[in-house]
TORPARO-280429 format. One record per residue (C-alpha): residue in three letters; x negated, y, z negated; residue number from 1. Coordinates in pm, 1 decimal. Layout:
! residues N
[site ALA, [X, Y, Z], NUM]
...
! end
This chain:
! residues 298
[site UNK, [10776.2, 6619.6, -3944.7], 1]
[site UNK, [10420.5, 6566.6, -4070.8], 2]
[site UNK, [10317.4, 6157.5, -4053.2], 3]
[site UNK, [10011.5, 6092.8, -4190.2], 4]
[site UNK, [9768.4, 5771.3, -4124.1], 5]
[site UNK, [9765.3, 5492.0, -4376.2], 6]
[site UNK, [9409.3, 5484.7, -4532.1], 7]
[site UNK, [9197.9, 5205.9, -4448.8], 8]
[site UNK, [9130.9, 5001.7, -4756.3], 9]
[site UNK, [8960.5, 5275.3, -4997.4], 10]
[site UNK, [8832.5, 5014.0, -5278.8], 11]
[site UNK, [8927.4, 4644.6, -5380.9], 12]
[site UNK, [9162.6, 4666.3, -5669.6], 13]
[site UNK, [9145.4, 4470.4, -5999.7], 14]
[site UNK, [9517.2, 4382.0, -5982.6], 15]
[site UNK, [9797.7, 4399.8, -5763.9], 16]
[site UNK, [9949.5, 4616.9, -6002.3], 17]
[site UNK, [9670.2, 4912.2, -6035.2], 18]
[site UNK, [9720.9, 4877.7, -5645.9], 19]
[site UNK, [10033.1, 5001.5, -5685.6], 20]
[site UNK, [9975.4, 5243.2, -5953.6], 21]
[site UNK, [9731.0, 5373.5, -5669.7], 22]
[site UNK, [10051.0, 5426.0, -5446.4], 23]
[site UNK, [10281.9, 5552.1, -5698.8], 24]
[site UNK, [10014.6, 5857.9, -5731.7], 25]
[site UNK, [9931.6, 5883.4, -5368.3], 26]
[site UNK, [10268.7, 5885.9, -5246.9], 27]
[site UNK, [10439.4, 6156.6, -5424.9], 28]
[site UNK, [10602.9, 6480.9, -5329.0], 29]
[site UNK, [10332.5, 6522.0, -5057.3], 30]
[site UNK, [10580.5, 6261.4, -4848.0], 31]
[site UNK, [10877.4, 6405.1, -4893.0], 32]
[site UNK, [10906.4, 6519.6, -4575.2], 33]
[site UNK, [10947.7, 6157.5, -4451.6], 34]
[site UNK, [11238.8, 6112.5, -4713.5], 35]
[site UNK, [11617.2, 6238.8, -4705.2], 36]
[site UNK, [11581.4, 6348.4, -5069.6], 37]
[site UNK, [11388.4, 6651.0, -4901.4], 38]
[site UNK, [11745.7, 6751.5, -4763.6], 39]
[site UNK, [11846.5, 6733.4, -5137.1], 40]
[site UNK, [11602.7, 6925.1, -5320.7], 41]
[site UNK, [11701.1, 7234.8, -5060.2], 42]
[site UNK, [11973.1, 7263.6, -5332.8], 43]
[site UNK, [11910.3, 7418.5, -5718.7], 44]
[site UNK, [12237.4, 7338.9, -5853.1], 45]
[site UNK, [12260.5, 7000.7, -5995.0], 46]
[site UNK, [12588.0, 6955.2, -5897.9], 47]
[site UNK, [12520.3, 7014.0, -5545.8], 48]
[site UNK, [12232.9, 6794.0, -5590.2], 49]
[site UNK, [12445.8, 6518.8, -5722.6], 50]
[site UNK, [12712.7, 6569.1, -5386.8], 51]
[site UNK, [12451.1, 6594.1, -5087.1], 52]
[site UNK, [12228.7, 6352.9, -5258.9], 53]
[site UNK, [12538.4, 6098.4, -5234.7], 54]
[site UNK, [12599.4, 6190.5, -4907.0], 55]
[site UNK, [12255.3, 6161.6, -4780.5], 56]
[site UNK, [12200.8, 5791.7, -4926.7], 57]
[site UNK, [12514.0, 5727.8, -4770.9], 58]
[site UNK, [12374.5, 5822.4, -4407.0], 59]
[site UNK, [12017.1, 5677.4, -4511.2], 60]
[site UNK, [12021.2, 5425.8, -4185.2], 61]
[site UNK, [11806.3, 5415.6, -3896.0], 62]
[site UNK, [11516.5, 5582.8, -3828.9], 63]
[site UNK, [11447.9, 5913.2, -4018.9], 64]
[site UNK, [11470.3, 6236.0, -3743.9], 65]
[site UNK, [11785.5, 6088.8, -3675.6], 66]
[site UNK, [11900.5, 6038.7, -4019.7], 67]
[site UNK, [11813.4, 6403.0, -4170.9], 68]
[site UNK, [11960.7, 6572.5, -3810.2], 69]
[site UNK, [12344.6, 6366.1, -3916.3], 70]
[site UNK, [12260.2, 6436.4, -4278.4], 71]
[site UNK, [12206.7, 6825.9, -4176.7], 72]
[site UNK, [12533.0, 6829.8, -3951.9], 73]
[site UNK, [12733.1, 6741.2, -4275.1], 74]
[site UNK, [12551.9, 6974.1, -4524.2], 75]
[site UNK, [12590.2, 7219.3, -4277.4], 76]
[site UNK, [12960.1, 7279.0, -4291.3], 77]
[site UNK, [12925.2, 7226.4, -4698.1], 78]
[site UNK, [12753.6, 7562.8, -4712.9], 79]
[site UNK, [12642.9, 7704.5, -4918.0], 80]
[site UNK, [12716.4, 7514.0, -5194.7], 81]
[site UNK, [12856.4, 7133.2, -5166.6], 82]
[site UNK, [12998.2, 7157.2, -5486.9], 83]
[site UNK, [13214.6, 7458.6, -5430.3], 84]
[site UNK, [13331.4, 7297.6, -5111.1], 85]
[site UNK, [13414.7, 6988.6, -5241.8], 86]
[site UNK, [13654.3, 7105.2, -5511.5], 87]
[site UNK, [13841.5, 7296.8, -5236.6], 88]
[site UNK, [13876.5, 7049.9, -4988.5], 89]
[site UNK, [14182.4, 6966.6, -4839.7], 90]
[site UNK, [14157.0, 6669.6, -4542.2], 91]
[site UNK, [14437.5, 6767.5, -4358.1], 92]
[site UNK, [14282.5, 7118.5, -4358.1], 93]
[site UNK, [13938.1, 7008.3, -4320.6], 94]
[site UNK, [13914.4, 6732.8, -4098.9], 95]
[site UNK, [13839.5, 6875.3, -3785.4], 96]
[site UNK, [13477.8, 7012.8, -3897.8], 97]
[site UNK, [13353.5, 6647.9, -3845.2], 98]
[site UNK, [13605.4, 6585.4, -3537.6], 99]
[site UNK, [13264.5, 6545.3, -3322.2], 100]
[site UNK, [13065.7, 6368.4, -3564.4], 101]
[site UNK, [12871.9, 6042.3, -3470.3], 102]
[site UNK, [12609.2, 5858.0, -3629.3], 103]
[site UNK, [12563.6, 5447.3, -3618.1], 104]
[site UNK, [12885.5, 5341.8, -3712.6], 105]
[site UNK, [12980.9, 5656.5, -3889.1], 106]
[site UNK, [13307.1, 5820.8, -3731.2], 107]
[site UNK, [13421.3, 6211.0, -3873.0], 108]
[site UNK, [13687.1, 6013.9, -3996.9], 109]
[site UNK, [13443.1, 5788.4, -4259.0], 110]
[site UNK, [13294.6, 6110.1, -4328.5], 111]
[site UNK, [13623.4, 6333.1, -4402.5], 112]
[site UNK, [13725.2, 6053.3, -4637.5], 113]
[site UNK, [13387.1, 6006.5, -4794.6], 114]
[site UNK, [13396.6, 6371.8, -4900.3], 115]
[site UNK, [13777.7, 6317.7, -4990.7], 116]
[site UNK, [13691.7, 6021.9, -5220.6], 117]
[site UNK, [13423.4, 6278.7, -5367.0], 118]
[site UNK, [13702.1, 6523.9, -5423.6], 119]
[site UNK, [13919.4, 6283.5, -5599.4], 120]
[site UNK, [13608.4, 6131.6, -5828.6], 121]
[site UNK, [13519.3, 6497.8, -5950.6], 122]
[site UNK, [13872.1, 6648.5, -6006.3], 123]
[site UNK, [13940.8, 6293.5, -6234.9], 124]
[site UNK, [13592.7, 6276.2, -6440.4], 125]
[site UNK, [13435.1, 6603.3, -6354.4], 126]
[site UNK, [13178.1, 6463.1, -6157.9], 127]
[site UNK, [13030.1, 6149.1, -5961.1], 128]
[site UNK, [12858.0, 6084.4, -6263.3], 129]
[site UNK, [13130.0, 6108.7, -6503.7], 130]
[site UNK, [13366.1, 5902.0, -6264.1], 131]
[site UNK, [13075.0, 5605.3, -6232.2], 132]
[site UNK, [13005.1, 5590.3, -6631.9], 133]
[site UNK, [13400.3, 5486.0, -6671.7], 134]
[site UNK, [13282.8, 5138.5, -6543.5], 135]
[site UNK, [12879.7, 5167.5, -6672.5], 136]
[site UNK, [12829.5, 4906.4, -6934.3], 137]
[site UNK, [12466.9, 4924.6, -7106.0], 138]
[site UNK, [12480.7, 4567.5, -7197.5], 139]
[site UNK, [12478.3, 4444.5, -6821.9], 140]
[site UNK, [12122.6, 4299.7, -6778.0], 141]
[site UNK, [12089.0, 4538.0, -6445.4], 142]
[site UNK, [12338.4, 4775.8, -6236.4], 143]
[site UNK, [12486.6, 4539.0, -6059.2], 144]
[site UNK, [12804.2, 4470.6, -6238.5], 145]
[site UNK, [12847.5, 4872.0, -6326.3], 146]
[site UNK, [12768.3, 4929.6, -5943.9], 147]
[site UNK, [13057.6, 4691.4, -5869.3], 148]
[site UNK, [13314.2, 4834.9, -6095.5], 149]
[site UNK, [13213.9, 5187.6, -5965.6], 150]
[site UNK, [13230.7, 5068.2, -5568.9], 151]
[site UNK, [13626.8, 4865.2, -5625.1], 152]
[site UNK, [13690.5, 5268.7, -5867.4], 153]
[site UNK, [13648.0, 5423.6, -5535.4], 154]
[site UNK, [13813.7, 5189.0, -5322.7], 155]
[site UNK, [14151.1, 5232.8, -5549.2], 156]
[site UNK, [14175.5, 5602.8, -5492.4], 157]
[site UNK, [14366.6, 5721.8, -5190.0], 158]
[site UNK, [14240.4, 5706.2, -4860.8], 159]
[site UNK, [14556.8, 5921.2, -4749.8], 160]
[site UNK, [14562.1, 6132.6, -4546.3], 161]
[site UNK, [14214.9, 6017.2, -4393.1], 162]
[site UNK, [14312.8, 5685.0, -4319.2], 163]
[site UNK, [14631.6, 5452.4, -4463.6], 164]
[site UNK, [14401.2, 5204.4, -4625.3], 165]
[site UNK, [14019.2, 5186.1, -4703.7], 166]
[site UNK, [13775.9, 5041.3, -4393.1], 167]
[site UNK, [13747.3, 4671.2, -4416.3], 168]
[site UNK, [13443.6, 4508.6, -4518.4], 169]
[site UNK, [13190.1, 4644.2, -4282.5], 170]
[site UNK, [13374.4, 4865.5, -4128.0], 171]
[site UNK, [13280.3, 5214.4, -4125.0], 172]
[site UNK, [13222.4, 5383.8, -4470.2], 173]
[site UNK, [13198.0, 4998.9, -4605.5], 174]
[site UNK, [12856.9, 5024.6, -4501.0], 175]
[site UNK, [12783.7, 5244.5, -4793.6], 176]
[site UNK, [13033.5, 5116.8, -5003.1], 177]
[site UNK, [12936.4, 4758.7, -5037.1], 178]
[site UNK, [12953.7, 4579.9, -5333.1], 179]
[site UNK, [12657.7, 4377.0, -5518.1], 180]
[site UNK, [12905.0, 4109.1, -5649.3], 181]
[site UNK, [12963.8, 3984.5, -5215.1], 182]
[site UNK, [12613.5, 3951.1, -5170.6], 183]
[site UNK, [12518.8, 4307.9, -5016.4], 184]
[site UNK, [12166.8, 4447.4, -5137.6], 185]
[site UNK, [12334.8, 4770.1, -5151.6], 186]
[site UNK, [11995.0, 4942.2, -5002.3], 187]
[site UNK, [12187.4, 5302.2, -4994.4], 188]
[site UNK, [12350.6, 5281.0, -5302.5], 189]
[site UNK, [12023.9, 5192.3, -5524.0], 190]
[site UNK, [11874.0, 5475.1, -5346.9], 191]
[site UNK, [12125.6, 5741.5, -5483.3], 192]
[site UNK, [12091.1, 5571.3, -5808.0], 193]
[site UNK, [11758.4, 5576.4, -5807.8], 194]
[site UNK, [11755.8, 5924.7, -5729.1], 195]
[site UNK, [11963.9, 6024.6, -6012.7], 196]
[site UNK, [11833.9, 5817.2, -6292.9], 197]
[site UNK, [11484.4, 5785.3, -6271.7], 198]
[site UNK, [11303.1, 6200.2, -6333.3], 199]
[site UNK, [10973.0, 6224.8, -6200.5], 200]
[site UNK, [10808.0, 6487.7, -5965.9], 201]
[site UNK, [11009.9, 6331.6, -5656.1], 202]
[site UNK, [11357.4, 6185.1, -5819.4], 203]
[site UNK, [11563.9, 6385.1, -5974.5], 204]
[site UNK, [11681.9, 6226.6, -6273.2], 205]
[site UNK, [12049.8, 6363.9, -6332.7], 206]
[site UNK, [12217.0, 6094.7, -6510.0], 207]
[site UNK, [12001.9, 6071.8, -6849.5], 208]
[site UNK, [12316.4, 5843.8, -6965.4], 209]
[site UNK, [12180.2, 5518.6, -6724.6], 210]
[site UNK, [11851.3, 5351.8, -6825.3], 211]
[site UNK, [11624.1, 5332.2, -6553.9], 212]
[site UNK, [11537.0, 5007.0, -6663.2], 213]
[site UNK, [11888.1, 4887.0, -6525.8], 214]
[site UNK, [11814.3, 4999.7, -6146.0], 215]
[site UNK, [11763.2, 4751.5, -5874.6], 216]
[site UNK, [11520.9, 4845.2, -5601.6], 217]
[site UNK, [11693.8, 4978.3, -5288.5], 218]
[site UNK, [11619.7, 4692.9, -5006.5], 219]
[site UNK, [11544.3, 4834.6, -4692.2], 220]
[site UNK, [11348.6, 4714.3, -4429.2], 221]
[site UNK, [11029.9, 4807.2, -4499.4], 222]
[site UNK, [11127.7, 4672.1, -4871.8], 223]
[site UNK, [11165.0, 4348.8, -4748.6], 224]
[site UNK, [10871.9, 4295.1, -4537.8], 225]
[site UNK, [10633.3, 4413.2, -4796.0], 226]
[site UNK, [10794.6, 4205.1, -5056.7], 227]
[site UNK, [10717.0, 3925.1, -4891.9], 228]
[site UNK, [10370.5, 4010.4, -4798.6], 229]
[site UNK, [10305.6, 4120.9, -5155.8], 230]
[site UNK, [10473.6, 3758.2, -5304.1], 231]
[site UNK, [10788.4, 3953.7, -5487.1], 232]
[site UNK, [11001.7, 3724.7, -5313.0], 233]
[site UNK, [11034.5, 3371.3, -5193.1], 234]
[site UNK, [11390.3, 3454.9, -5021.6], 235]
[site UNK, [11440.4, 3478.7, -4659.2], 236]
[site UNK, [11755.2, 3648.0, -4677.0], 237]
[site UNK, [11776.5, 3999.6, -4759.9], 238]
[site UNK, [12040.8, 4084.3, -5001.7], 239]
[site UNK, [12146.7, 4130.9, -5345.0], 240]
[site UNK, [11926.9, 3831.9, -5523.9], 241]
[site UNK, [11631.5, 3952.5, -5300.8], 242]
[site UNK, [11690.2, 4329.6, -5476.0], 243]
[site UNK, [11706.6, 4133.7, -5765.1], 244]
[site UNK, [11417.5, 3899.3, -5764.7], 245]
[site UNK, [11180.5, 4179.1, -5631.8], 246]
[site UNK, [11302.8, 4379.0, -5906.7], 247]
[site UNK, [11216.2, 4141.8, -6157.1], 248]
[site UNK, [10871.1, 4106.1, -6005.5], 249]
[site UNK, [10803.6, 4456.0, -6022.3], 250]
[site UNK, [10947.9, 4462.2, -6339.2], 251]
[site UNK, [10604.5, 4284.0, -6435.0], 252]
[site UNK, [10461.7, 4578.1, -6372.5], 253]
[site UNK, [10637.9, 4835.5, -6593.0], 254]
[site UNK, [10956.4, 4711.5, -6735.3], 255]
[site UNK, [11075.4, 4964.7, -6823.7], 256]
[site UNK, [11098.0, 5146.7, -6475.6], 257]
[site UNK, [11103.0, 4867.5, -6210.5], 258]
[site UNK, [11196.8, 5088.0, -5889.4], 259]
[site UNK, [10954.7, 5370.0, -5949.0], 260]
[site UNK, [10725.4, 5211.1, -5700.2], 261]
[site UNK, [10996.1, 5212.8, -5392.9], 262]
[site UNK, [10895.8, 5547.2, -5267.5], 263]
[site UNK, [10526.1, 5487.8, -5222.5], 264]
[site UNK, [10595.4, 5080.3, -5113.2], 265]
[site UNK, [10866.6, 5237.9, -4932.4], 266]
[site UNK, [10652.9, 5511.1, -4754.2], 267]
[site UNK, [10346.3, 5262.5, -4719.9], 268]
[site UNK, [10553.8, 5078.4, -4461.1], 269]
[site UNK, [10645.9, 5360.8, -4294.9], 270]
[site UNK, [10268.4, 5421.2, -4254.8], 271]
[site UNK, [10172.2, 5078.6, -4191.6], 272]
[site UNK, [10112.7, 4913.4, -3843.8], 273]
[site UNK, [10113.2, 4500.6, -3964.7], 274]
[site UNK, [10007.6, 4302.4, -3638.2], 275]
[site UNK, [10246.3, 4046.2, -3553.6], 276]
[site UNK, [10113.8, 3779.7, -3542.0], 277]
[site UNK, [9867.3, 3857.4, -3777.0], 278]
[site UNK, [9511.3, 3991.5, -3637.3], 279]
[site UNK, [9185.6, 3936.8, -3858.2], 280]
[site UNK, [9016.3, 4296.2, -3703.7], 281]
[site UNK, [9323.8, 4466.3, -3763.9], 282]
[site UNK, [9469.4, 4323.9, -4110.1], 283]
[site UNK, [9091.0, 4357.8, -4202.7], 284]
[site UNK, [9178.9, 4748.3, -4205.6], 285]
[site UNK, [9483.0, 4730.8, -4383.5], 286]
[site UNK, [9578.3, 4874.8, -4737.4], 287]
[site UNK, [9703.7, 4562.5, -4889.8], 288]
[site UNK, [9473.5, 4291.6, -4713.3], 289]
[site UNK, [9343.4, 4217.3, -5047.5], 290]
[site UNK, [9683.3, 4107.1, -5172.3], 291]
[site UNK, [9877.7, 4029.0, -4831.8], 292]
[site UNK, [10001.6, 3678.8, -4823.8], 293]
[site UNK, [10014.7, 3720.6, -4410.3], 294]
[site UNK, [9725.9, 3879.3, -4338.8], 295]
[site UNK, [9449.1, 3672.7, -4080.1], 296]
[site UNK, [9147.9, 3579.8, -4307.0], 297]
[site UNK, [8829.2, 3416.4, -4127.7], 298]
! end
């Protein structure tokens, strides 16, 4: 995988915001090998698209060789065409593909049931999409409540013959089925949603139905170190009303498309080395010094 420098601060910037307009058009498709949606886009079909992209943000943990080699390992026995696999799949039949399957807190299990839930959403509304727009209300000021509705959907359908009853709370697959409405910042969920609603030269933009207006950026790490930094948030907690405030921030920006600058932000703190504690040579160097709230000044 390719990992390219940050640059050193190329010109002072007007406004925060045509510093991120900067990003947005620096850190495009030429990244995407840093991303899982690479692992996506292998895939023409849109319906394939739709499956492995919902499996990949589910896996979308930890640091990234390691998240595209378990990401891989699934898609692998999927082939060649998630779709077609999916509306075949039996778990007593299928289980043992992912009997040796280990990532984080991932067990085969949480993935055999994952794919089962999958199953079940497509053979009752044709697709993930059709199966989350039975609880998508336009009205909602952002996803949140929609996400909710589509999170408790899945957790109704049987979890037989995978396991008796759905994970607890934070218990295996409940990592990527958390819901907004406890607090969670739902990082992996935003991220397939962002990757399905929002159509640019990196997302994919596969549910025209959901206004991209409504998405809530997805909180990672890197997220919520530069929102801080940057002054998106005051909170000190990540979670949902971080998502939500940085959201709103960024919704200053362009309101009508609050999340598309994740991927660059996102890929900028990949990039970025920030000295801890802060260092005036070294912050001096830095992309965002003009607008970092951390950085060492003289």
């Amino acid at each position: 995988m390719r990992m390219s420098s940050v640059p050193a601060t190329l010109s002072r910037y007007d406004t925060l915001h045509d510093m991120l307009e900067h990003l947005y058009r620096q850190y495009q498709t030429g990244y995407l090998d840093m991303d899982p949606l690479e692992l996506v886009r292998q895939y023409d079909d849109p319906k394939d698209q739709e499956i492995s992209a919902f499996i990949a943000a589910g896996l979308s943990i930890g640091q990234y060789e390691l998240i595209r080699r378990a990401i891989q390992s699934v898609l692998d026995h999927m082939r060649p065409s998630p779709y077609r696999y999916v509306q075949r799949f039996d778990p007593l039949k299928e289980g043992a593909a992912f009997r040796d399957f280990k990532y984080r807190f991932y067990r085969g299990r949480d993935i055999q049931l994952l794919i089962w839930w999958i199953a079940q959403m497509i053979r009752r509304s044709g697709s993930i999409k059709g199966f989350f727009l039975n609880g998508y209300s336009a009205s909602d000021p952002d996803i949140g409540m929609s996400l909710s509705r589509f999170v408790r959907a899945i957790l109704k359908l049987p979890s037989m013959p995978v396991y008796p009853a759905p994970p607890p709370k934070g218990a295996g697959i409940r990592h990527f089925l958390a819901d907004p409405m406890d607090g969670s910042g739902c990082k992996r969920l935003n991220l397939f949603l962002r990757w399905m609603v929002r159509k640019d030269a990196l997302d994919l933009g596969l549910w025209s139905e959901i206004s991209k207006s409504k998405l809530v950026i997805p909180l990672d790490t890197h997220i919520t170190r530069l929102g801080r930094y940057l002054g998106l948030t005051e909170r000190a907690a990540p979670g949902w009303n971080m998502a939500k405030e940085i959201t709103q921030a960024l919704r200053q920006f362009d309101p009508a498309d609050p999340v598309k600058y994740d991927f660059a932000l996102c890929t900028l703190g990949k990039l970025t080395d920030c000295p801890n504690p802060p260092d005036r040579i070294r912050c001096r160097s830095c992309f965002l010094f003009q607008f970092c709230r951390q950085a060492a000044v003289e």
